[in-house]
DONUZA-158410 format. One record per atom (N, C-alpha, C): z, x, y; atom name. Coordinates in steps of 0.2 Angstrom, whole numbers, plus 5000, padded with zeros to 4 digits. Example, Ala and Ser with C-alpha at 12.3 -4.5 7.8 and 13.67 -1.06 7.14 Angstrom:
<pts>
+------+------+------+----+
:    w :    u :    v :  a :
+------+------+------+----+
: 5039 : 5066 : 4972 :  N :
: 5039 : 5062 : 4978 : CA :
: 5039 : 5066 : 4984 :  C :
: 5035 : 5064 : 4989 :  N :
: 5036 : 5068 : 4995 : CA :
: 5039 : 5064 : 5000 :  C :
+------+------+------+----+
</pts>
This chain:
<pts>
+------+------+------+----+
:    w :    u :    v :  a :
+------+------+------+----+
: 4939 : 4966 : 5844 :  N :
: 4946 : 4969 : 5845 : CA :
: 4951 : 4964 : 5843 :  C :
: 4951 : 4957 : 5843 :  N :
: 4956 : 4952 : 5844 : CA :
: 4958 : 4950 : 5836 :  C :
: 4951 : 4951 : 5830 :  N :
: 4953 : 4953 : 5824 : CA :
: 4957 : 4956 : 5822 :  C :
: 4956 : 4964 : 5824 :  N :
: 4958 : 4969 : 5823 : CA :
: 4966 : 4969 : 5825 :  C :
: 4967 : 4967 : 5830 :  N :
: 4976 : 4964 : 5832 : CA :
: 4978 : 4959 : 5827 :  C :
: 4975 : 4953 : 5826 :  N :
: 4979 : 4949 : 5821 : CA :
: 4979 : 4951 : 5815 :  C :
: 4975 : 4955 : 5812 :  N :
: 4976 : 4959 : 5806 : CA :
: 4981 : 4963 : 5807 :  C :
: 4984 : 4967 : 5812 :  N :
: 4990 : 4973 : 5814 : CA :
: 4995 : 4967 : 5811 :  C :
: 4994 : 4963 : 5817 :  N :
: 5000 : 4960 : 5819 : CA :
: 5004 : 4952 : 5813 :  C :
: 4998 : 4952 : 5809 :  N :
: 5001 : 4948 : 5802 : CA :
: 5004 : 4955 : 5796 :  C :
: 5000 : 4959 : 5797 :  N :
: 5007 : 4963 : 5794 : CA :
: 5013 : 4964 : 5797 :  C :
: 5016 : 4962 : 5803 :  N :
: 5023 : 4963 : 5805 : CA :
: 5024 : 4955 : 5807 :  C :
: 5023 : 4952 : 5803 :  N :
: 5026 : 4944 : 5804 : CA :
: 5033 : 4945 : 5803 :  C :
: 5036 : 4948 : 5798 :  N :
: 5042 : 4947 : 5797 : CA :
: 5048 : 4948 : 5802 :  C :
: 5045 : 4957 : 5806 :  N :
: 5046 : 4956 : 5813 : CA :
: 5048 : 4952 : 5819 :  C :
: 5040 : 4950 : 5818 :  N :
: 5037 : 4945 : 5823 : CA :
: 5043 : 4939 : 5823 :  C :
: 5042 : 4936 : 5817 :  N :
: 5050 : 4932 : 5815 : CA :
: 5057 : 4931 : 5818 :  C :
: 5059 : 4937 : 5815 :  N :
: 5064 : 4941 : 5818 : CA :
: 5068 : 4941 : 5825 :  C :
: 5062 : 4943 : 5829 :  N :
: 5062 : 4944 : 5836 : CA :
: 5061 : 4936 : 5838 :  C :
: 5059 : 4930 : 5837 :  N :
: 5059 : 4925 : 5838 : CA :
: 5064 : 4922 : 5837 :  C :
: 5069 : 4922 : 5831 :  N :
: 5077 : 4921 : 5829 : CA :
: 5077 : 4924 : 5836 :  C :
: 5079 : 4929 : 5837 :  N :
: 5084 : 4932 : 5842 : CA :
: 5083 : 4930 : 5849 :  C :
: 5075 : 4926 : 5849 :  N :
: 5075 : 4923 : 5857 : CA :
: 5080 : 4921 : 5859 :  C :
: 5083 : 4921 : 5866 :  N :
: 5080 : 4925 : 5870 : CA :
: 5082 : 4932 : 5872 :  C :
: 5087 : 4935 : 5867 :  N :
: 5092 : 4941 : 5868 : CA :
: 5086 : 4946 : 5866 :  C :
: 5082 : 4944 : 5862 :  N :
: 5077 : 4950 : 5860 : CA :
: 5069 : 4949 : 5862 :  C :
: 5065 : 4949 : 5868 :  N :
: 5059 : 4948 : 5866 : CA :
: 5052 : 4953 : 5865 :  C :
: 5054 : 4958 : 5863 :  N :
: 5050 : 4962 : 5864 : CA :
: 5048 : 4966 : 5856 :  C :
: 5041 : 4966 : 5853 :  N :
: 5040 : 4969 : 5850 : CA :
: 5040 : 4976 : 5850 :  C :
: 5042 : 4981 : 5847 :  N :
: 5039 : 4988 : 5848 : CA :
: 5034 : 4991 : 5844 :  C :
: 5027 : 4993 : 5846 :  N :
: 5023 : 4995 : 5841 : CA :
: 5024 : 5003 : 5842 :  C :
: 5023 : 5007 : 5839 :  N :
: 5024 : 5012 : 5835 : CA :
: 5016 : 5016 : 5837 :  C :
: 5014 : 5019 : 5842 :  N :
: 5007 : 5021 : 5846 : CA :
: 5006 : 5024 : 5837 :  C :
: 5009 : 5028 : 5833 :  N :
: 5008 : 5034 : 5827 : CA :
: 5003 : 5026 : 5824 :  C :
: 5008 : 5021 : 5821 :  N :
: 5008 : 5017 : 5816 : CA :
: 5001 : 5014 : 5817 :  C :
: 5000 : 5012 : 5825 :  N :
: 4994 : 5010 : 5827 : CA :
: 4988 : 5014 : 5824 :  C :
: 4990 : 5021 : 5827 :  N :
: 4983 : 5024 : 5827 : CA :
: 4982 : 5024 : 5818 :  C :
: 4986 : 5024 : 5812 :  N :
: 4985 : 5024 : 5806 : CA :
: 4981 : 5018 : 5804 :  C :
: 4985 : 5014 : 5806 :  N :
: 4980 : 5008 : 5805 : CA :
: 4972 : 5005 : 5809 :  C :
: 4970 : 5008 : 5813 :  N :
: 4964 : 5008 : 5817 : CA :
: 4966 : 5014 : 5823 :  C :
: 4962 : 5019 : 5821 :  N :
: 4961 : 5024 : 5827 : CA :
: 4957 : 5021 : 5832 :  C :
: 4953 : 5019 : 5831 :  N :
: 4949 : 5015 : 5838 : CA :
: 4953 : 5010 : 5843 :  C :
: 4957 : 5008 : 5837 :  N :
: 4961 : 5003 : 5842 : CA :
: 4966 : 5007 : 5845 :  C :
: 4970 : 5011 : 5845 :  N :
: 4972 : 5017 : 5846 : CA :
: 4969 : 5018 : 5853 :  C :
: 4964 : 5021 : 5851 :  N :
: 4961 : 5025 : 5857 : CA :
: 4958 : 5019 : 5864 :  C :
: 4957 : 5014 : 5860 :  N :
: 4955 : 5009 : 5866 : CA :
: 4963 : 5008 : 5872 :  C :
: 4967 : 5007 : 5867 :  N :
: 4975 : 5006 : 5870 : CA :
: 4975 : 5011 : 5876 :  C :
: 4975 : 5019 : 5874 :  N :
: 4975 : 5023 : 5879 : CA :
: 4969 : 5022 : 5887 :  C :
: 4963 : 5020 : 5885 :  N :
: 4957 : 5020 : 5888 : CA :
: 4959 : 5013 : 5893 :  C :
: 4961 : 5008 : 5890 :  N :
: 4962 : 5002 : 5893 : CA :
: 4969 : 4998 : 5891 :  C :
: 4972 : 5000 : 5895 :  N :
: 4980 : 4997 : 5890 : CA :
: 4980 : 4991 : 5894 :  C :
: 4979 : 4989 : 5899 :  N :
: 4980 : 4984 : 5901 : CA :
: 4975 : 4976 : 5897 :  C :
: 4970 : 4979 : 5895 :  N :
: 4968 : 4975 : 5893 : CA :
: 4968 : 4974 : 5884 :  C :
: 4969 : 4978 : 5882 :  N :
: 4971 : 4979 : 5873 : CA :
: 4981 : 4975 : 5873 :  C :
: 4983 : 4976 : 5881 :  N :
: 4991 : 4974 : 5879 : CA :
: 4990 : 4966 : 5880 :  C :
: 4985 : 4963 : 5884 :  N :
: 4984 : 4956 : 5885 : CA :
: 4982 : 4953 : 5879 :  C :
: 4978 : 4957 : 5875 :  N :
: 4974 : 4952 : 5871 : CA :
: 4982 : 4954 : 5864 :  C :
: 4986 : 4960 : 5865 :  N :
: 4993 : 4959 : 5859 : CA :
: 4994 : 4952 : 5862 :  C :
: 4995 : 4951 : 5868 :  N :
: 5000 : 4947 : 5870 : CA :
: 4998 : 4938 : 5869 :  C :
: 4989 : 4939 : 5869 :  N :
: 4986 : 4931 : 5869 : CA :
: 4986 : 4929 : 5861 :  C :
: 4985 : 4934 : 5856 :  N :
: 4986 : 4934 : 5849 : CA :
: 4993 : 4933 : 5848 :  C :
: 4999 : 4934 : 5849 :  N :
: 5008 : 4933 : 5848 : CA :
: 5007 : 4926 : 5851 :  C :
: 5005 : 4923 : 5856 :  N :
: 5006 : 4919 : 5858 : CA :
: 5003 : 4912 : 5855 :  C :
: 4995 : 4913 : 5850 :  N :
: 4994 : 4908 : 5848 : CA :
: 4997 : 4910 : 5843 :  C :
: 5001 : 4914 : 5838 :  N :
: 5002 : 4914 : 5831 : CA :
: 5009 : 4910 : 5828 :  C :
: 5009 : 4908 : 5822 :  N :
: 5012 : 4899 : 5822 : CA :
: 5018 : 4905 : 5820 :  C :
: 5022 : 4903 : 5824 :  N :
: 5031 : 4908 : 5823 : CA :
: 5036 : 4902 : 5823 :  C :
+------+------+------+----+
</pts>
């Protein structure tokens, strides 16, 4: 699964970016549940199934990624 996130989530680097300029006015990514499931239904469905655990590993992936 933790591939699967850094692969999402280097497609929105530029976002990612974005939202880091703006620290600390702005800290929050928003993903898009539709854009998700297009890009990985499974990851999708796992979010619904286990969100607490699918939003930990967003959040351990953003955290190590070099912004």
């Amino acid at each position: 699964m933790k591939e699967k996130i850094e692969r999402f989530l280097k497609k929105k680097k530029k976002e990612i970016n974005r939202i880091a300029e703006l620290y600390p006015e702005e800290k929050s990514l928003l993903i898009d549940y539709e854009e998700l499931e297009r890009y990985d239904r499974g990851l999708a469905e796992e979010l619904i199934r286990n969100p607490d655990e699918v939003i930990s590993v967003f959040e351990d992936v953003l955290s190590g990624m070099n912004i």
